[in-house]
Structure formats: C-alpha cells, structure tokens
N, C-alpha and C positions, 0 to 999 in steps of 0.2 A: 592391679594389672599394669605393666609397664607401658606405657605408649609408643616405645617406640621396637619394633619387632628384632631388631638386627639381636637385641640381646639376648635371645634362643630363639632357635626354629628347628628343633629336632627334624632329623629327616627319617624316612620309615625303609627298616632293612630289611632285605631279602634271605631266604633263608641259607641255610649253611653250604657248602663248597657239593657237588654233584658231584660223584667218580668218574664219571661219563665227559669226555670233553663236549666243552660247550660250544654253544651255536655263537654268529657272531652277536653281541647284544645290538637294540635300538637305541640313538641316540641319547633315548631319555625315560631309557627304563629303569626303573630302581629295584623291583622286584623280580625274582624270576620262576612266579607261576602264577597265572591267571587269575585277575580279582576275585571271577566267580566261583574259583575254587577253594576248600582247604587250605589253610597255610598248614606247613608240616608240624607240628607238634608232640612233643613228648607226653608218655601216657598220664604224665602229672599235669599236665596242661589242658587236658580234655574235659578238664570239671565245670560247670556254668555255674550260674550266680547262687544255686539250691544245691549245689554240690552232684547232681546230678550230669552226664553226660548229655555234651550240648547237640545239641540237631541243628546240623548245616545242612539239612532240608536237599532240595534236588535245585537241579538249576530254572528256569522259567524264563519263558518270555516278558517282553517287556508290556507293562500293563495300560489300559487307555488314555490314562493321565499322558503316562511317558508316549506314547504312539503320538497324543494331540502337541504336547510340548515340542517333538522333533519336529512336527508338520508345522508346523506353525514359523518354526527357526528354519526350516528350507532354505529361504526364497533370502533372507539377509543378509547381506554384503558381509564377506570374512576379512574384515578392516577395524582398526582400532575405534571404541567410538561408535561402531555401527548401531543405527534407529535399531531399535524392535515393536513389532506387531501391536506389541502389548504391554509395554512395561510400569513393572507396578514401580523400580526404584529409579530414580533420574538422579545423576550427579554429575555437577559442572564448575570448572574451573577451582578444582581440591587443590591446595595445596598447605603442605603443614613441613614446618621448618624449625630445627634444634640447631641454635647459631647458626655457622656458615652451612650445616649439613639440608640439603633439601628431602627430607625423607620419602614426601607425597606430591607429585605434581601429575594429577588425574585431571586429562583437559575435558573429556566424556565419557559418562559411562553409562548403560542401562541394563536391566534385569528384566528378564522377563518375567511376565505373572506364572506360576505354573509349571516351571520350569526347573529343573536342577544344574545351577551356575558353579565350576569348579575357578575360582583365582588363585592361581599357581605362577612360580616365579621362586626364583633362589634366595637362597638367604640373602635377610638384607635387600630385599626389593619393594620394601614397605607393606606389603599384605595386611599385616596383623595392624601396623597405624592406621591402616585404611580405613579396617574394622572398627576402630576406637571412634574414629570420627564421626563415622558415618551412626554409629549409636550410643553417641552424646558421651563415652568414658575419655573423650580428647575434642579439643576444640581446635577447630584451621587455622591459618593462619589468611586465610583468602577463603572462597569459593560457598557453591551453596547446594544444598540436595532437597528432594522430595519423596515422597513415599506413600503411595497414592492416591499424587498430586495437591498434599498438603506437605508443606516447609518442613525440615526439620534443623535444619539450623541452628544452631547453637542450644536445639531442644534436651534439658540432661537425660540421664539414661533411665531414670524411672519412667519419664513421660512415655520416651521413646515406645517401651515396653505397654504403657498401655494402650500406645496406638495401633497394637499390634506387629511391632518386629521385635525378636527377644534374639538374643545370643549365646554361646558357648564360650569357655575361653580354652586355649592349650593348657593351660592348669587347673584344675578342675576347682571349682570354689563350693563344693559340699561344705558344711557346717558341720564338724568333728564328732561335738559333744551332743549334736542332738539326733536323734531316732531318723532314721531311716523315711519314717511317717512321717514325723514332726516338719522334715527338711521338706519336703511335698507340699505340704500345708501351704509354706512360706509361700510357695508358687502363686497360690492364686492373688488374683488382686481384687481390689475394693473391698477386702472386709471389714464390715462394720467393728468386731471388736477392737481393731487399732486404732480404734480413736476413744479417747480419756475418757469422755464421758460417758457411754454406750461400752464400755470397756467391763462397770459391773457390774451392769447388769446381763445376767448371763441369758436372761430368754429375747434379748433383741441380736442377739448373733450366734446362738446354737443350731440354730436352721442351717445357717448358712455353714455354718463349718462344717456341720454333720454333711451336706454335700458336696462341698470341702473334698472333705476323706473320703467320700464316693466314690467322686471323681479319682482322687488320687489312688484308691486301693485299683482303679478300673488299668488307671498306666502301670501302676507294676504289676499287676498281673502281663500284662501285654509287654511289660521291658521285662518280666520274666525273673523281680527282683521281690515277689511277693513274699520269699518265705524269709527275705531281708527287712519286712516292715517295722520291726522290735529293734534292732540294730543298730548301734551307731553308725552314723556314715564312716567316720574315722576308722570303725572295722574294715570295712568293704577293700577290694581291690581296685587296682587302678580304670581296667575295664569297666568294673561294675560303680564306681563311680562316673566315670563318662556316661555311662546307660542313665544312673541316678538324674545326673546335671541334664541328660535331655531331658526324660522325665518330667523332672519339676519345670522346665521350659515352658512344656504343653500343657501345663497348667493353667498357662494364660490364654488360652487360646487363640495361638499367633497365628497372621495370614501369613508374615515372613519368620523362616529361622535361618540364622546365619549361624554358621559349625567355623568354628578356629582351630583347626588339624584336629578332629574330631577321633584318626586312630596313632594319635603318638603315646608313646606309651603303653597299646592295648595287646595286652595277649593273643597271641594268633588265635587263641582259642575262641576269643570275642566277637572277632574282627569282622565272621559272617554276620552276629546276630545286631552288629551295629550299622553295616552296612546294609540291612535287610529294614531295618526301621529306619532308614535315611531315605531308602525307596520309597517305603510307604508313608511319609510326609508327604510326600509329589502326591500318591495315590489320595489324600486325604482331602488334596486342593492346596495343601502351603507351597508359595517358593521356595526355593532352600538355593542359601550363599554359601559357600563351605571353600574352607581353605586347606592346602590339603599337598604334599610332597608326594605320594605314593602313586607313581602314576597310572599302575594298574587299577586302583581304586577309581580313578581321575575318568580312565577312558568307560570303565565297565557302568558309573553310575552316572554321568556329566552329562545332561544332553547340549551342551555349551559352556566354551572355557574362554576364562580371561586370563592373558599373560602381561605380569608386572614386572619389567625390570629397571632397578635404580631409580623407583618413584613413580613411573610413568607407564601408562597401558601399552606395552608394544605388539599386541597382538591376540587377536578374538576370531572363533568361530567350531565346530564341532573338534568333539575332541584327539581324530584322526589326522583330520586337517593340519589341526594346529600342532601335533608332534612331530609333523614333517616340516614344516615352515621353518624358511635360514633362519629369520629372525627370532622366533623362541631356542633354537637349536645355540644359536648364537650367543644367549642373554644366559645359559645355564653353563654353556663350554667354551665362551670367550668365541670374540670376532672374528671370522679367517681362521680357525683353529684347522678347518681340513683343505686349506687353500696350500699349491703345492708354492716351493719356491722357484724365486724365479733364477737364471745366470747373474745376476745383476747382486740380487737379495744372497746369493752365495756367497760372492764374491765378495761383500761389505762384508758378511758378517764374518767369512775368513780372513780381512784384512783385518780385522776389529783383534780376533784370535789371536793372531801374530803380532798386534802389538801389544798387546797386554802381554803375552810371554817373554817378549824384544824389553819390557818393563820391567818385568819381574827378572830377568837376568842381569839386569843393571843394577837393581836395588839390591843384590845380593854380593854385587862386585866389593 
C-alpha cells in the first residue's frame, strides 16, 4: 500500500447526463441522486453477490446507536481539533514528510466512541497517509496517537489490529488463489495452529478453527457472499470484494474500523448493500473512520466529518455544516473562487492583457 495517497484517490461519479435541465448543483456534490436511494443501473448490473437480484430494501430511520452518536456530538464546537465527549482515538502533533513535501501536519485530532467519522478532503490532502500512520503501515516523522488511551506509536500493523482497530484499503488486498472461506479464516487472530510447534498436531487447534469457520460462514451469510464460500477470491467482483475485505475485518473483532474509500470502484448495484453494513457497524457498537469522496454517501451515513486540506485538519463538525463552510468549500474549489472582482483587479489584469499582446506584436515584427 503506498504511503503516500496523492498517487490515486479515485473520486466517485454520478450517474449519466438527465434530459431534464438541471437544478443548480451544491458546491460540493458529486453525485446527483440521493445516497439513500438507488443508483441508476443497467439491468446487467442488478445481480448481487449469488447472482440473484439485490434488495435495496426501503429507506429507514436512523437507528439508536446513530440517535446516541448525534446527541452526544451536539454540544461540540464545529472547530478544527475540537475535544469530544468521548473519544476512543486521540492524535497530536502528526506530521509525516517525503523530502521537501509535507504530506501530514495534524496539530489535533479526535474520534468519537460510537460514532460514524467521514475524512474527506481533495486529492492530495493526505487522507489515505493519515490512514497509514495512524495503523502502523507508515511511520511519522513527529507526533503521537492513542486509541483507547493506550500509545500507539510507532506500534506495527499486526499489533495495531490486535488491539482492536483493523482497516480497509482503496485496493482491495483479497488473496487471489485462495477460497473465498480460506481468505476469512486468515481474519481471525491468535490461532494456535500458526505457530511451528502446535502446527502438527491437528487436535490442539481444530476447535478453534472449526469456530474459525463459524464465525466466518455467520459474516458471509450476513455480507450476503455465502454461496461465494468455494470461490476464489480472484473470481469475485470488485464490489463483492470490498464486502469480502470487510468481511474478513470483522473477524477480529474490532471496536474501531477505518474504511479507505470503501465505494471506489463498486457497482451502483453494491453500493446500497455496503453502505447498509457500514450502518450497522455503528449499530453493532464499533467506531468507523471512513474516507470517502462521494458526498452523498458522506452526508446520508457521517454523523461527523473531518476536512483535510494540503495536510492539515481545516475543518470539523456535522455533515451539513460543514458542506456549507468557506473554508471546506474553499480547500475543494480553490480560495476566492466566487469572490467578485474588484475596479482595481480589472484593471491590473487588463493592463497585464495589453501588454502581453503589445509583446507578442513586437516579437512578430
């Protein structure tokens, strides 16, 4: 996984041209129909992970997890940096640097417990470095984090993982040549047979695998990639990979999951039934960190958003809020982009005009 994010960060498209003249858009919409609904899809597109037609289900209220996460997030100052109630992850004075380039300078940051955190921010705003750092696949160059309230610090990413925060990446890291089952297995941790000794003998860790696979046949039924369990991963779709990679996550049974653009790539056809299991993480009691371009996605599932531009947090709080804020508005469509001009600013940059043509007439002489 590369460390440093500027080199992809797919953005997520909207569907195809409406015959109907459009509305004007929002600043900082990239989609143009409702997360909670449908994306539009062709009838080849409507197949789920059994080949079966998916159920995008009805719409619903928000559940008690999400009611206590909002209430909770109320009362918090919508300021870069702002304390929360409760937070399981603390990060202070990040910063991570490739030569002259500063990628990561996060002066504070916190997560709430229980909460669904969208970090959003344009290409090249360091997001996906953050990610690396903050779960041992990159090391800082400064600064230190916790995660709750024990160091993680230069902790690598296996530890990280068993401490309970596991991640996703923008490319999926399924395992090609092995089964569908097999890849799940991997998920879980402390098993005894990985280690040499206890390795042959097969009745000091059949228990445990056979539970193992329990567990794991219990999440693809639930990701809905059951009748994938024979399969190579390497078959599967790009969606139904992403499902996979969460999947095998929850294997560990994480209190934190962080999502790394968890729908790039994914068939509209998916796109309900992944953002329907990112819900119910919250519902389950995990945090979830998720990074994420599509900003319909951002406002309908975020009950709080952190905005990254050129390294640094410039702006936090719900996710309404903060799409109207100059300063995210700002960090996505450049500074003063709807600032008018002034007599003064005409006037320079018509003189500017006229002499570049006053030049180009003389060089021609």
């Amino acid at each position: 996984m590369p460390a440093d994010d500027r080199t992809y960060e797919p953005t997520a498209g909207g569907p195809g041209p409406d015959p109907t003249p459009p509305s004007p858009p929002t600043p900082l919409a990239t989609g143009s129909h409702p997360a909670g609904a449908p994306s539009p899809a062709s009838p080849d597109d409507l197949d789920g992970p059994d080949g079966a037609p998916v159920d995008h289900g009805t719409p619903a209220g928000p559940g008690p997890r999400a009611l206590a996460a909002r209430a909770a997030l109320r009362d918090v100052p919508r300021v870069p940096g702002a304390p929360k109630p409760d937070p399981v992850l603390v990060a202070e004075g990040v910063v991570r640097r490739f030569g002259g380039l500063t990628a990561v300078d996060v002066e504070h940051v916190e997560i709430q417990r229980g909460a669904i955190t969208a970090l959003i921010g344009p290409n090249g705003a360091g997001k996906t470095t953050f990610f690396n750092l903050l779960t041992g696949f990159d090391r800082p160059d400064e600064g230190s984090w916790t995660f709750e309230g024990r160091s993680l610090s230069r902790v690598p990413a296996h530890r990280v993982a068993r401490r309970g925060m596991v991640r996703t990446f923008q490319l999926t890291k399924a395992l090609s040549r092995l089964t569908v089952i097999e890849n799940m297995r991997l998920g879980a941790a402390g098993q005894v047979g990985e280690r040499f000794a206890s390795a042959m003998f097969r009745r000091l860790w059949k228990g445990q695998e056979d539970s193992n696979t329990h567990r794991a046949d219990e999440l693809l039924r639930r990701f809905k990639l059951d009748a994938k369990r024979e399969d190579f991963a390497g078959s599967l779709s790009g969606g139904q990979r992403k499902l996979l990679e969460m999947a095998r996550a929850l294997m560990t049974e994480p209190r934190m999951v962080m999502l790394d653009e968890p729908m790039a790539g994914v068939n509209p056809a998916l796109t309900q039934s992944l953002l329907g299991h990112v819900k119910d993480l919250r519902e389950q009691g995990m945090t979830v960190l998720f990074v994420e371009h599509d900003m319909d996605m951002v406002r309908d599932i975020s009950d709080w958003v952190i905005v990254m531009a050129q390294g640094s947090v410039v702006a936090e709080g719900p996710p309404d809020a903060v799409m109207a804020d100059p300063a995210v508005i700002d960090a996505y469509l450049g500074g003063h982009h709807d600032a008018p001009l002034t007599e003064e600013d005409e006037a320079e940059q018509l003189a500017a005009a006229e002499a570049e043509l006053e030049h180009e007439r003389e060089a021609g002489r």
